[in-house]
SEFI-342700 format. One line per field, with one value per atom (N, C-alpha, C): atom name; residue number from 0; x, y, z. Coordinates in steps of 0.001 Angstrom, whole numbers, plus 500000, padded with zeros to 6 digits. Last residue first. Layout:
marse = CA|...
mardren = NUM|...
c1 = X|...
c2 = Y|...
c3 = Z|...
This chain:
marse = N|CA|C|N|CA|C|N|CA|C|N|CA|C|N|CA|C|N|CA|C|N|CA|C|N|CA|C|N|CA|C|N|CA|C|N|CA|C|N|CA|C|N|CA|C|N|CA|C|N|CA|C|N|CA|C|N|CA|C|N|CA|C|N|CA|C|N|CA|C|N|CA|C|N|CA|C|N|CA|C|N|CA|C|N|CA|C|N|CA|C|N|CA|C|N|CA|C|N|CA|C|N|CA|C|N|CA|C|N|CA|C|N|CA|C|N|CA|C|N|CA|C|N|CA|C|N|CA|C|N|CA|C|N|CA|C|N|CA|C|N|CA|C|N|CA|C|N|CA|C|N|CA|C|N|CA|C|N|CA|C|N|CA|C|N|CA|C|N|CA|C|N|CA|C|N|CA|C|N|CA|C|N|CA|C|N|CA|C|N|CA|C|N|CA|C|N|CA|C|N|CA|C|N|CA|C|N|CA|C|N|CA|C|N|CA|C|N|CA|C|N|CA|C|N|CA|C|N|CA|C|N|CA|C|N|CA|C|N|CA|C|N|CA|C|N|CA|C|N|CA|C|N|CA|C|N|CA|C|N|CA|C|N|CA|C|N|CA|C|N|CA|C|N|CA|C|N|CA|C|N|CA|C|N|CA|C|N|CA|C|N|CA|C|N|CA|C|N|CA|C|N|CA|C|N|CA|C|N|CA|C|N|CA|C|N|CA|C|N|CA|C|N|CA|C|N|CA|C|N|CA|C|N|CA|C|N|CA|C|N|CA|C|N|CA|C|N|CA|C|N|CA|C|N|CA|C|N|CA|C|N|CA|C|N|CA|C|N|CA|C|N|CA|C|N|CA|C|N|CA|C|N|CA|C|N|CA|C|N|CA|C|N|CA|C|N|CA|C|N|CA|C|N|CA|C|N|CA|C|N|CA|C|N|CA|C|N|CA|C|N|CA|C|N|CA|C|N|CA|C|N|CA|C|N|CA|C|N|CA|C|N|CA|C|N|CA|C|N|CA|C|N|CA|C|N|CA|C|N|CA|C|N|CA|C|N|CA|C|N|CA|C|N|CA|C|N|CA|C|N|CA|C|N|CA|C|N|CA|C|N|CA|C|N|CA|C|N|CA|C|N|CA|C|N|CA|C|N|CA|C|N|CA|C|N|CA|C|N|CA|C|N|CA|C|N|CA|C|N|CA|C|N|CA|C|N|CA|C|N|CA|C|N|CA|C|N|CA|C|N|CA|C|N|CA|C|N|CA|C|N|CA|C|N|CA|C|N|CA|C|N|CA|C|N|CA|C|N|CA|C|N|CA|C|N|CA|C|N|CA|C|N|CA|C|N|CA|C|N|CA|C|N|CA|C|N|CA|C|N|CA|C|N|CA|C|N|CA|C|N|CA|C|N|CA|C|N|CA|C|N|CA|C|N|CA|C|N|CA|C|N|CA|C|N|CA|C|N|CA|C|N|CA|C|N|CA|C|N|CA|C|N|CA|C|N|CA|C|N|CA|C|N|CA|C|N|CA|C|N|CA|C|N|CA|C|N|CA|C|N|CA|C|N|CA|C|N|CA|C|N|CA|C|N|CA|C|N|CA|C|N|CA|C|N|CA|C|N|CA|C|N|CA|C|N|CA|C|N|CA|C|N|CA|C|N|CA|C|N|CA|C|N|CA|C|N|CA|C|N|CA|C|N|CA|C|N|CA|C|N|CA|C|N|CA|C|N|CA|C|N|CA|C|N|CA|C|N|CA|C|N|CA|C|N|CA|C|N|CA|C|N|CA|C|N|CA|C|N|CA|C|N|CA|C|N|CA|C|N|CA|C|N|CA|C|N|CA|C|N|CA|C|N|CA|C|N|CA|C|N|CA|C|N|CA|C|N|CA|C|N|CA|C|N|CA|C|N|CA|C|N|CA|C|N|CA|C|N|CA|C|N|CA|C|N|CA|C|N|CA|C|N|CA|C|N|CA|C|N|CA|C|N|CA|C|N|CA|C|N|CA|C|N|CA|C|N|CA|C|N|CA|C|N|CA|C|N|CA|C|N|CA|C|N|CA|C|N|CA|C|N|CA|C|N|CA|C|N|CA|C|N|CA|C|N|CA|C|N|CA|C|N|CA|C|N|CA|C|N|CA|C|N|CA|C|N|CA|C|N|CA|C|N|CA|C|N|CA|C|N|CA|C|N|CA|C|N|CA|C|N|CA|C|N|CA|C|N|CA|C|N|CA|C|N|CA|C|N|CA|C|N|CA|C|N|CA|C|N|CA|C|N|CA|C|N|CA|C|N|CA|C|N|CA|C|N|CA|C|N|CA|C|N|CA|C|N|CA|C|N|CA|C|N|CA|C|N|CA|C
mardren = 299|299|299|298|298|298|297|297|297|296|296|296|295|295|295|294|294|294|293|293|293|292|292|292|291|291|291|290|290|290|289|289|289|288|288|288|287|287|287|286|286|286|285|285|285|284|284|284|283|283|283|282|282|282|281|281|281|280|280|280|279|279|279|278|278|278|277|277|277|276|276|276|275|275|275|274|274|274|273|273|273|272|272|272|271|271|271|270|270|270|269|269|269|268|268|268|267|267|267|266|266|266|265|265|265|264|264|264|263|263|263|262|262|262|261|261|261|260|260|260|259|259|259|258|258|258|257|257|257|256|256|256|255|255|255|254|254|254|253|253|253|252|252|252|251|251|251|250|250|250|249|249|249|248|248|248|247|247|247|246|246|246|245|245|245|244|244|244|243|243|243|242|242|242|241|241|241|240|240|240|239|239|239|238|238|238|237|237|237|236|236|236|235|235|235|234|234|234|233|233|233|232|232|232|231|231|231|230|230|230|229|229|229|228|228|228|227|227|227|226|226|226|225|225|225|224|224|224|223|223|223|222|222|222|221|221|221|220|220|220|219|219|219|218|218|218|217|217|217|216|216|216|215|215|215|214|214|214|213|213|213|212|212|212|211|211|211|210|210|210|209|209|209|208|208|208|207|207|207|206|206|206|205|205|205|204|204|204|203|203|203|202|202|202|201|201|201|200|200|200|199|199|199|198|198|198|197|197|197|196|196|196|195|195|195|194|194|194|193|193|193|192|192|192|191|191|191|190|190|190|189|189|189|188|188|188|187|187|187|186|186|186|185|185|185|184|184|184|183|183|183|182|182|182|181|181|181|180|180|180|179|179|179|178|178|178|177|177|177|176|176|176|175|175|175|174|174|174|173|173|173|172|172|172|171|171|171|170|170|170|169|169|169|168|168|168|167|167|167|166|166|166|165|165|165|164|164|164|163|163|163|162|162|162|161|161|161|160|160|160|159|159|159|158|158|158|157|157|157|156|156|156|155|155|155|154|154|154|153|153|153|152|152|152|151|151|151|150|150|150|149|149|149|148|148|148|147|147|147|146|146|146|145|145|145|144|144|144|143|143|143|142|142|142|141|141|141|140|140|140|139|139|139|138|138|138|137|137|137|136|136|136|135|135|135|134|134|134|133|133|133|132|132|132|131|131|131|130|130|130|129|129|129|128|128|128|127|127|127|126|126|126|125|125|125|124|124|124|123|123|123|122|122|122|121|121|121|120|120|120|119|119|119|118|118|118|117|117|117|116|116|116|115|115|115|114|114|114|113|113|113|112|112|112|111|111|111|110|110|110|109|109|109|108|108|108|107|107|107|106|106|106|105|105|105|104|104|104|103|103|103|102|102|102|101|101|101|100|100|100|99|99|99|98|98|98|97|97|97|96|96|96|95|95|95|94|94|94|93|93|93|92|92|92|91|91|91|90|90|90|89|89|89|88|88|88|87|87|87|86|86|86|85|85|85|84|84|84|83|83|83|82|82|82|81|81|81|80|80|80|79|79|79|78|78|78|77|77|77|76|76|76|75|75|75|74|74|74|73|73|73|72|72|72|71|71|71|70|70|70|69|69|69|68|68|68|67|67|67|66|66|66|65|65|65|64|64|64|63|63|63|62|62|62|61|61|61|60|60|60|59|59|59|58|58|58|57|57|57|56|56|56|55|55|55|54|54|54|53|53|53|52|52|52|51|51|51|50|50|50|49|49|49|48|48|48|47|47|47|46|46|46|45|45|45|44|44|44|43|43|43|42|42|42|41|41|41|40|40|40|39|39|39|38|38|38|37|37|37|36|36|36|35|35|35|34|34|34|33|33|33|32|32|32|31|31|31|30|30|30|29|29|29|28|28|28|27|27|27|26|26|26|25|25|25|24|24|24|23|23|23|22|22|22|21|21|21|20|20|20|19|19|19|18|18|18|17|17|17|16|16|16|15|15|15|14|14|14|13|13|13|12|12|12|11|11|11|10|10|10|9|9|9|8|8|8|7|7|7|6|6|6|5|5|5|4|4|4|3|3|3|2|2|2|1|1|1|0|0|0
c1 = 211499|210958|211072|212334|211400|210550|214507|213146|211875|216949|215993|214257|217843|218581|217362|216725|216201|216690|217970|216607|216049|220289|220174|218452|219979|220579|220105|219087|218287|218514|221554|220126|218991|224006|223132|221936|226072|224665|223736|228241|228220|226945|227529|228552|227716|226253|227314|228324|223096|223695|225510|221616|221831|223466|219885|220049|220866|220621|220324|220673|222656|221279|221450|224592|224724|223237|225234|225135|224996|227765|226401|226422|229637|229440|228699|229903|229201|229562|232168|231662|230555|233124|233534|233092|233203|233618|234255|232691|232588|233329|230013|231564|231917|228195|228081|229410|225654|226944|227137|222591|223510|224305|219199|220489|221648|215809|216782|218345|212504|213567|215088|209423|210941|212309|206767|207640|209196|203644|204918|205474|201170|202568|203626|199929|200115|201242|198745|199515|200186|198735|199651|199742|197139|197381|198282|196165|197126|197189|196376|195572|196549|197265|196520|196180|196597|197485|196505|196409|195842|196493|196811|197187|196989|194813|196313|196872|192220|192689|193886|190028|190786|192076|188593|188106|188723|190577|190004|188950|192502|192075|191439|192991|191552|191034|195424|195288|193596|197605|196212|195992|200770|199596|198834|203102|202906|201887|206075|204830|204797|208711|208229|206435|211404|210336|209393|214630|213195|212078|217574|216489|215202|220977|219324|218103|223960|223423|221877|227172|226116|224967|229633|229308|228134|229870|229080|228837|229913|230872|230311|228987|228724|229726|227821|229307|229168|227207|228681|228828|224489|225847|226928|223481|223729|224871|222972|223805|224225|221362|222418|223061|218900|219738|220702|218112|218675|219485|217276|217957|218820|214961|215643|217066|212924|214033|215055|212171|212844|213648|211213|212394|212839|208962|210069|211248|207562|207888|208839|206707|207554|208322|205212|206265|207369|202920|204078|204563|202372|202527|203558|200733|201969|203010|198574|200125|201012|197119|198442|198973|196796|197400|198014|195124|196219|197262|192602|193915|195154|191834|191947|192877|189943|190917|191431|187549|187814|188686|186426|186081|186917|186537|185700|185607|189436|188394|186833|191119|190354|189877|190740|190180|189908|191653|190129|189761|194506|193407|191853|195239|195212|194471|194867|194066|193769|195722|196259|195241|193649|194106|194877|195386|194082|194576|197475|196142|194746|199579|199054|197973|200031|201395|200355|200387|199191|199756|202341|201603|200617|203742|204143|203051|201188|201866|202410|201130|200171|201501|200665|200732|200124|199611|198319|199378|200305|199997|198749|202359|200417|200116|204386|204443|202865|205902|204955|204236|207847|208201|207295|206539|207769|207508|203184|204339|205437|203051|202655|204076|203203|202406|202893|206167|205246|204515|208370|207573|206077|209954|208959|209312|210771|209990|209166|213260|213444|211872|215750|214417|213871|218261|218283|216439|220784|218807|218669|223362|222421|221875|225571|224422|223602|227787|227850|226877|229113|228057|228469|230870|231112|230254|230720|230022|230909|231176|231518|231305|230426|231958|231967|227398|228563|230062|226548|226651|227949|226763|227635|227504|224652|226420|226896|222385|222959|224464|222456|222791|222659|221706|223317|223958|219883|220786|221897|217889|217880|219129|217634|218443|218556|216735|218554|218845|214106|214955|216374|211685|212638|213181|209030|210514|211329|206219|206818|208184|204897|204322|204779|206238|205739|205048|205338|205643|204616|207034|205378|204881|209486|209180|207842|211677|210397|209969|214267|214075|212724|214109|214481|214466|212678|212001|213106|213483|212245|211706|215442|215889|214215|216492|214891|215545|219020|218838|217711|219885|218821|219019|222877|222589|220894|222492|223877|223499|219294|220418|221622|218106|218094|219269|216891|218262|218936|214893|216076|217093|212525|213298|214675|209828|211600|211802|207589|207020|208849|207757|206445|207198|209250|209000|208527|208961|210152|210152|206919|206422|207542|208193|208014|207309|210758|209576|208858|213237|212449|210701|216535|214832|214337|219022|219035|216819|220677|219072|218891|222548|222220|221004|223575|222720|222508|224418|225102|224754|222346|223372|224212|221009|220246|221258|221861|221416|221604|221412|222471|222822|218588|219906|221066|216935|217820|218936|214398|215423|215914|211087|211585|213197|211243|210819|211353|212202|213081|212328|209682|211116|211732|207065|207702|209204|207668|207063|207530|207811|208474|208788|205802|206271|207821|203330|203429|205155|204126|204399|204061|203902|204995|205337|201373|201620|202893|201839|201118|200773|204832|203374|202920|206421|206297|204761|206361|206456|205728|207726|206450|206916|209869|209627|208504|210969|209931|210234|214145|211911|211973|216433|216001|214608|217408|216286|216067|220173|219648|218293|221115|220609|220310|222426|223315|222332|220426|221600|222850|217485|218778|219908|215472|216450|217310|214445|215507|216087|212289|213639|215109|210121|211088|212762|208067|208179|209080|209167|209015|209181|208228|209791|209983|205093|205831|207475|205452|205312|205493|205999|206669|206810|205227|204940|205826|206477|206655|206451|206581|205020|205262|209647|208146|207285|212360|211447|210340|214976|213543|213003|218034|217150|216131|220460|219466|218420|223638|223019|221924|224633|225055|224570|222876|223336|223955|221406|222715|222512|218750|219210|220544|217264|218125|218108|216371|217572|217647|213461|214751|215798|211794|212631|214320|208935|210156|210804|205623|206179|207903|202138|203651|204659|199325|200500|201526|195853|196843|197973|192430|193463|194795|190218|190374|191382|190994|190549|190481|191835|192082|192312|190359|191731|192447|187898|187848|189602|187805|187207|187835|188416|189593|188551|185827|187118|187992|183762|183831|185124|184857|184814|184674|184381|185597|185845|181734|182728|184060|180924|180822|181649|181161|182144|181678|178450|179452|180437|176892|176693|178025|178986|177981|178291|181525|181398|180267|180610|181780|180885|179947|178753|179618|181870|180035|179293|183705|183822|182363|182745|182985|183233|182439|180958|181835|185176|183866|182893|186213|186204|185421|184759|185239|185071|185626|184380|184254|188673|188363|186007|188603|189171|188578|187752|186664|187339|187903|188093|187770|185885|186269|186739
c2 = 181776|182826|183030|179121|180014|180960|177474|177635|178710|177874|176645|176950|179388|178566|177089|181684|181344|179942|181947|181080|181236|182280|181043|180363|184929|183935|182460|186390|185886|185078|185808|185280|185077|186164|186556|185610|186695|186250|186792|186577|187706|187562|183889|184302|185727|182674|182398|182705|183517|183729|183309|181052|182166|182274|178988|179433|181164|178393|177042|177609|180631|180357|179037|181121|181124|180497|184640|182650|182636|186518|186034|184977|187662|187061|186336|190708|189493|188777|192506|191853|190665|193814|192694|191605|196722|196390|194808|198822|197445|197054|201577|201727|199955|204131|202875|202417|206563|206117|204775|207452|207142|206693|209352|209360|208139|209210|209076|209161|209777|210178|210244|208496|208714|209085|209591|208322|209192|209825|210714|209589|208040|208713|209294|207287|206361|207360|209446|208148|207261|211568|211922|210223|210555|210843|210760|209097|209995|210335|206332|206852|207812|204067|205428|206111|201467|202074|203267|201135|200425|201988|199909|200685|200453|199848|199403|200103|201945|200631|200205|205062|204281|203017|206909|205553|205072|208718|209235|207742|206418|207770|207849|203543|204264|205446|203600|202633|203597|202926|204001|203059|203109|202518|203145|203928|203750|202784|203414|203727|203501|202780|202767|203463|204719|203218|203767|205043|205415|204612|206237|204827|205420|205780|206885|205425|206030|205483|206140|207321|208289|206954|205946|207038|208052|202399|203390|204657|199147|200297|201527|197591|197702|198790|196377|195385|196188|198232|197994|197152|198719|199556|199483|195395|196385|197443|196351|195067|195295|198265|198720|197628|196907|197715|198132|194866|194965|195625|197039|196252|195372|197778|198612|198116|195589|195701|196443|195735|194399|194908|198399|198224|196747|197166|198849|198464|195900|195360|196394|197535|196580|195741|199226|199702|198800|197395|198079|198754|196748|196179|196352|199113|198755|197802|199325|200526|200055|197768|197488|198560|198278|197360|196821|200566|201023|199601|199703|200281|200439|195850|197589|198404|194648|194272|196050|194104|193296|193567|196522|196517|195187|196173|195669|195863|197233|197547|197460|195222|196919|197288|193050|193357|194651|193828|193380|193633|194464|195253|194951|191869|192804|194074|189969|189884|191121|191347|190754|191053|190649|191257|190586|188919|188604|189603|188697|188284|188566|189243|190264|189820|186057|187146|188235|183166|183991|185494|182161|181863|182609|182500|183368|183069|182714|182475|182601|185315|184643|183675|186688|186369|185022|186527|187569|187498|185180|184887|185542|186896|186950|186092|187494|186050|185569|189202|189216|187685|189781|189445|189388|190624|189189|188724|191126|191450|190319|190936|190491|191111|194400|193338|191929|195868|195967|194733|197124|196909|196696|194389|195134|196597|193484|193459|194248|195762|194964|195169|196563|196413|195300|197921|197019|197019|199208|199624|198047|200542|199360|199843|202297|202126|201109|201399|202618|202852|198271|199050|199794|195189|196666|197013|192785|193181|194494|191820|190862|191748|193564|192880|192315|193893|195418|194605|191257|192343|193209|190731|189494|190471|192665|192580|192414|191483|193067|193142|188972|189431|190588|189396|189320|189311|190769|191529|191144|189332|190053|190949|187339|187229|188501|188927|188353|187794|189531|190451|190121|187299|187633|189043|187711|187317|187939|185573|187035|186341|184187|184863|185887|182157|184167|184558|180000|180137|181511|180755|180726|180421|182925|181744|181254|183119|183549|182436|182633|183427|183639|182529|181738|181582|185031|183777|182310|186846|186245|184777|187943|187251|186420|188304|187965|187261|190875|189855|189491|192082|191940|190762|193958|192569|192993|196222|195444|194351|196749|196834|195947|195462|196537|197622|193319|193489|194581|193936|192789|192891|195881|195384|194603|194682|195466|195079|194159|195391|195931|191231|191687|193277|190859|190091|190334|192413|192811|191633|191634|192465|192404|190536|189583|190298|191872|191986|191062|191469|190901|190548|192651|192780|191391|194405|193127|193206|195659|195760|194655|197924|196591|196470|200096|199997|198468|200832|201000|200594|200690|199461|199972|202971|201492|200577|204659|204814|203371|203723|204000|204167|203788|202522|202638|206071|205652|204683|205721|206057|205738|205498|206397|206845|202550|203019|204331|203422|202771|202755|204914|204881|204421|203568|205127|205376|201074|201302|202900|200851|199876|200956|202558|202914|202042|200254|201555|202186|198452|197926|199158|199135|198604|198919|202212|200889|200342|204635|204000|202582|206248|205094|205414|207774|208040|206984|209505|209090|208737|212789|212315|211376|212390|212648|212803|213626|212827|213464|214636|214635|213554|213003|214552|214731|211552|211987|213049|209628|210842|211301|207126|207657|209218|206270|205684|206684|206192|207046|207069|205399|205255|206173|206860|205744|204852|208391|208719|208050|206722|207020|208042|205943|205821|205844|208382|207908|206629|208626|209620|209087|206087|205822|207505|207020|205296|205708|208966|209032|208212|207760|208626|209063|204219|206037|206573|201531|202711|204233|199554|200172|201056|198670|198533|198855|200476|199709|200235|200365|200975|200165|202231|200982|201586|202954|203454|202016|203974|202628|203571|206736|205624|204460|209314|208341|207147|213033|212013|210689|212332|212290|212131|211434|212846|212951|209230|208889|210166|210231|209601|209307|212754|211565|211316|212958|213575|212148|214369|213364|213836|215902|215869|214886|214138|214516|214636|214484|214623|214695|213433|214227|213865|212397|214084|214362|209710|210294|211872|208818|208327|209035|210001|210445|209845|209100|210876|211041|206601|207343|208513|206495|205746|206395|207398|208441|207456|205423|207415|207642|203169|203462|204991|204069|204192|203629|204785|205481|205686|201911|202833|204299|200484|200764|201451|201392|202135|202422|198629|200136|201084|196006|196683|197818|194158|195330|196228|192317|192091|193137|193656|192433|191398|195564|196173|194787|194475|195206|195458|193397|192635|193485|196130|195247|194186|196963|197830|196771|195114|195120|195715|195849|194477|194513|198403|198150|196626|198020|199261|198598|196724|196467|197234|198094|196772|196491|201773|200315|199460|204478|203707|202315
c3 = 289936|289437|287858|291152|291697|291201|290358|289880|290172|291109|292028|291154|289840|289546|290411|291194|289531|289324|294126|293585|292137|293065|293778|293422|291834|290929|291606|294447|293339|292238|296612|296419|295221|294069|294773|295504|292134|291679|293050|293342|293444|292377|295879|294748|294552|297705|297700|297085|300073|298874|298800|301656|301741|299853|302279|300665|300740|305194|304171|302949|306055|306550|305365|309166|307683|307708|311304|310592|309737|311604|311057|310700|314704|313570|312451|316406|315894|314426|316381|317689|317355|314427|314480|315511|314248|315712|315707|312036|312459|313004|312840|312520|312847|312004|312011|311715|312948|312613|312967|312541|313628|312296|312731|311921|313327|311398|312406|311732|310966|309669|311396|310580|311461|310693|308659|309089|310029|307579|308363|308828|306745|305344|306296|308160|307090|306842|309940|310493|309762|308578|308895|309271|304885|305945|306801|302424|302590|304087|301232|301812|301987|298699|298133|299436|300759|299753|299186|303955|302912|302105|307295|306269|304751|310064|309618|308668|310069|310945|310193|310960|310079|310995|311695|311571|310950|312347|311029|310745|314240|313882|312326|314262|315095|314545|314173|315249|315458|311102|311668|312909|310401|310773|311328|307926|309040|309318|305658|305602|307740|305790|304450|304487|307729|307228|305961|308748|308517|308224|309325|310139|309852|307681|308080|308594|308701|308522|309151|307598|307774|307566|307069|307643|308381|307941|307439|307807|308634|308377|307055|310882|309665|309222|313304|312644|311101|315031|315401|314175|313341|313264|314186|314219|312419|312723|316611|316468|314820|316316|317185|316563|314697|314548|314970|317055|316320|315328|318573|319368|318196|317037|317197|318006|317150|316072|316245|319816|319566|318343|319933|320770|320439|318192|317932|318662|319876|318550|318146|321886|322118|320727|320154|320903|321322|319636|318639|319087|322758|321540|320511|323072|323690|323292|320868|321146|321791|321999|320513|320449|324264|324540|323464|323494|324500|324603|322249|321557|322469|322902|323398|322904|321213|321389|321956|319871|320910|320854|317961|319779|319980|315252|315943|317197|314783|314359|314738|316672|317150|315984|314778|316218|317018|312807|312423|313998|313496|312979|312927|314151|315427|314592|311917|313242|313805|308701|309998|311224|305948|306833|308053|303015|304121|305162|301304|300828|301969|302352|300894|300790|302603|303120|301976|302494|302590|302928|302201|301106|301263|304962|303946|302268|307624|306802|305656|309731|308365|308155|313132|311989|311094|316071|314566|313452|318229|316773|316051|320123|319910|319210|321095|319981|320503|322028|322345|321969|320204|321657|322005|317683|317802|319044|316613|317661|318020|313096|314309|315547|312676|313348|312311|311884|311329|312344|312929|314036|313228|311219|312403|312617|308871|308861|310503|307423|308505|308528|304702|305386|306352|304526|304934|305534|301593|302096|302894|301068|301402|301862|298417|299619|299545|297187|297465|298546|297617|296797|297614|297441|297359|296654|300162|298456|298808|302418|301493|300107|304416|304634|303378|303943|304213|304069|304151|302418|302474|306515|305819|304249|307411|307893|306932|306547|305937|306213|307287|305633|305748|310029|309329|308462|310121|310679|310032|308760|308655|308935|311198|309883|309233|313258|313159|311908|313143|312779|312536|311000|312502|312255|309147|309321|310273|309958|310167|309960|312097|310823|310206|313928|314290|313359|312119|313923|313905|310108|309495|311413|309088|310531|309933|306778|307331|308400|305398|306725|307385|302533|303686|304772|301734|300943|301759|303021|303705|302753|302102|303113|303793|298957|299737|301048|298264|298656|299821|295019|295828|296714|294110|294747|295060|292423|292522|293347|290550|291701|291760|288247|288281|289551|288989|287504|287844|290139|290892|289698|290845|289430|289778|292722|293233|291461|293508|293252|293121|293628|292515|292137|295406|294620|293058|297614|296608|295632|299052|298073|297291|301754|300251|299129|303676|302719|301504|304037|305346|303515|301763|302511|303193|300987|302136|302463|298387|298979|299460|296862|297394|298039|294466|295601|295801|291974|292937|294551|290268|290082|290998|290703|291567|291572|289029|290784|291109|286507|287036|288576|285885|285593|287090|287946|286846|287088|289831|289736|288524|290227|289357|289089|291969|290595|289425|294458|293514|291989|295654|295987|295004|294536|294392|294873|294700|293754|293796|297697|296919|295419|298859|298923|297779|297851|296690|296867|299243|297711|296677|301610|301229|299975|301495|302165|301740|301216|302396|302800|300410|300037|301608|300765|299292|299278|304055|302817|301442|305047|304231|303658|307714|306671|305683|311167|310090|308861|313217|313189|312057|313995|313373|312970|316576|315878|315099|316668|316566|315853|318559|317329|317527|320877|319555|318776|322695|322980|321705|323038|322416|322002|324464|325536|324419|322558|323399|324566|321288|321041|321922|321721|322395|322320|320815|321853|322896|317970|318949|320277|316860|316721|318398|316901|317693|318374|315893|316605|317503|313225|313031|315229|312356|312540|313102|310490|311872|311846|308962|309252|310786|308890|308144|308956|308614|309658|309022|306819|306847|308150|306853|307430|307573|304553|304779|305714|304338|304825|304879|303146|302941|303446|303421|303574|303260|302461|302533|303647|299904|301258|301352|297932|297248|298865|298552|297897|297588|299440|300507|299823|298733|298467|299249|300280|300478|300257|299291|300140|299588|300182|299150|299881|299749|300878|299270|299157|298874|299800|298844|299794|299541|297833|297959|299028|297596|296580|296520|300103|298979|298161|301523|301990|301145|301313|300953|301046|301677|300345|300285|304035|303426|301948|305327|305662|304432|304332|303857|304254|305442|304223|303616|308106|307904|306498|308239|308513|307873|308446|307051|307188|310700|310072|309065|311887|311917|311243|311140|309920|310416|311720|311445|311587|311722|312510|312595|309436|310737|312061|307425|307709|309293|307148|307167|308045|306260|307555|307817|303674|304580|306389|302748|302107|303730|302224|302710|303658|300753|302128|303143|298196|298901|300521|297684|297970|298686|297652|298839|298409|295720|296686|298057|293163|293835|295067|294092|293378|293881|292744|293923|293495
């Protein structure tokens, strides 16, 4: 068992008393005695791939048919259960050669640690400019327009545009259960500790991350009028437990249907020209990139 998973144990225990032990046995056994085969998303056809961070499979189910732009073709297994494995199993095992064709617009600050940035035709940290420390969280419009301002300005074969919601905190909702970005990996987010504990009713963070779904997803539409792309896939990187199996947000190694089945969507994407993307303070200016910008500023 690792000191992480005993860590928290030990702190949910002296929060939530003896019950939570539960939900140390279930994140033990789904860890350690339970397995998912999972389904690689780059032996997929697309050309734009958008992840939405921490969207079950069932979330994206329930409102997806008041978008009339997508197509649901069911779920996939994914490769993590949380960001930085799915990070780690997606782009990890590809070759040289894959990746230098691929661009990569991310919200995410794991692509720090867990992305080989040599390794693709552009990385660009839209969160290392873009992060509100407000919402706790990086918006979705930046996000939207460095994927645009990539599709019109770069030539790669496929962009991966990761968009931080419907992962918590809720945007439109502007709960503050976010972190700030120095604390971003280090400390659970609120709205778990709370329905872990009883204060906080599951029916009202379901509603919640629903509303957080339809804010990004609103974005996305605004992505495939200005993008130009045959075949664009809408999936995410992992999900969230809201309860089941005593289990609460998402923690790495777990296997299960709420953590690992993700939305596997399809729409077309053709550029209309109807928006135009701002420009942000460090946004990228040459075919270096955001990450040339910030080596050049010291960062890394």
């Amino acid at each position: 068992m690792s000191r992480g998973l005993v860590r928290e144990g030990v702190r949910a225990l002296r929060h939530g008393g003896p019950a939570v032990a539960l939900e140390l046995l279930s994140r033990t056994y789904y860890t350690y005695g339970k397995r998912t085969d999972t389904d690689d998303v780059f032996a997929r056809d697309w050309d734009a791939l958008v992840v939405l961070d921490a969207c079950r499979a069932d979330l994206m189910a329930a409102v997806v048919d008041d978008y009339d732009w997508l197509t649901h073709e069911g779920s996939v297994q994914s490769a993590g259960a949380t960001s930085s494995e799915w990070l780690t199993e997606t782009f990890g095992p590809l070759p040289a050669e894959t990746l230098a064709d691929v661009g990569y617009v991310t919200g995410n600050p794991y692509s720090d640690e867990y992305v080989e940035h040599e390794s693709f035709a552009f990385v660009d940290e839209v969160w290392e400019y873009g992060w509100d420390d407000d919402l706790g969280t990086v918006p979705a419009r930046p996000i939207t327009d460095r994927a645009i301002a990539a599709s019109r300005e770069r030539d790669v074969e496929r962009l991966v545009v990761h968009y931080m919601q419907p992962h918590f905190p809720c945007v439109p909702a502007g709960d503050g259960d976010g972190i700030a970005l120095e604390r971003f990996g280090k400390e659970s987010l609120s709205v778990w500790e709370e329905l872990r504990f009883g204060w906080r009713d599951p029916e009202d963070v379901w509603a919640d991350y629903l509303e957080n779904l339809r804010y990004v997803l609103d974005e996305v539409r605004l992505l495939v009028e200005n993008i130009d792309a045959e075949r664009v896939a809408v999936t995410a990187d992992h999900g969230n437990a809201l309860g089941e199996r005593h289990l609460y947000g998402h923690v790495g190694g777990v296997s299960t249907p709420e953590l690992r089945e993700v939305p596997w969507c399809i729409a077309e994407a053709s550029d209309t020209g109807s928006h135009e993307p701002a420009n942000y303070e460090n946004e990228a200016v040459s075919d270096g990139g955001v990450v040339s910008r910030l080596e050049a500023l010291g960062y890394r």
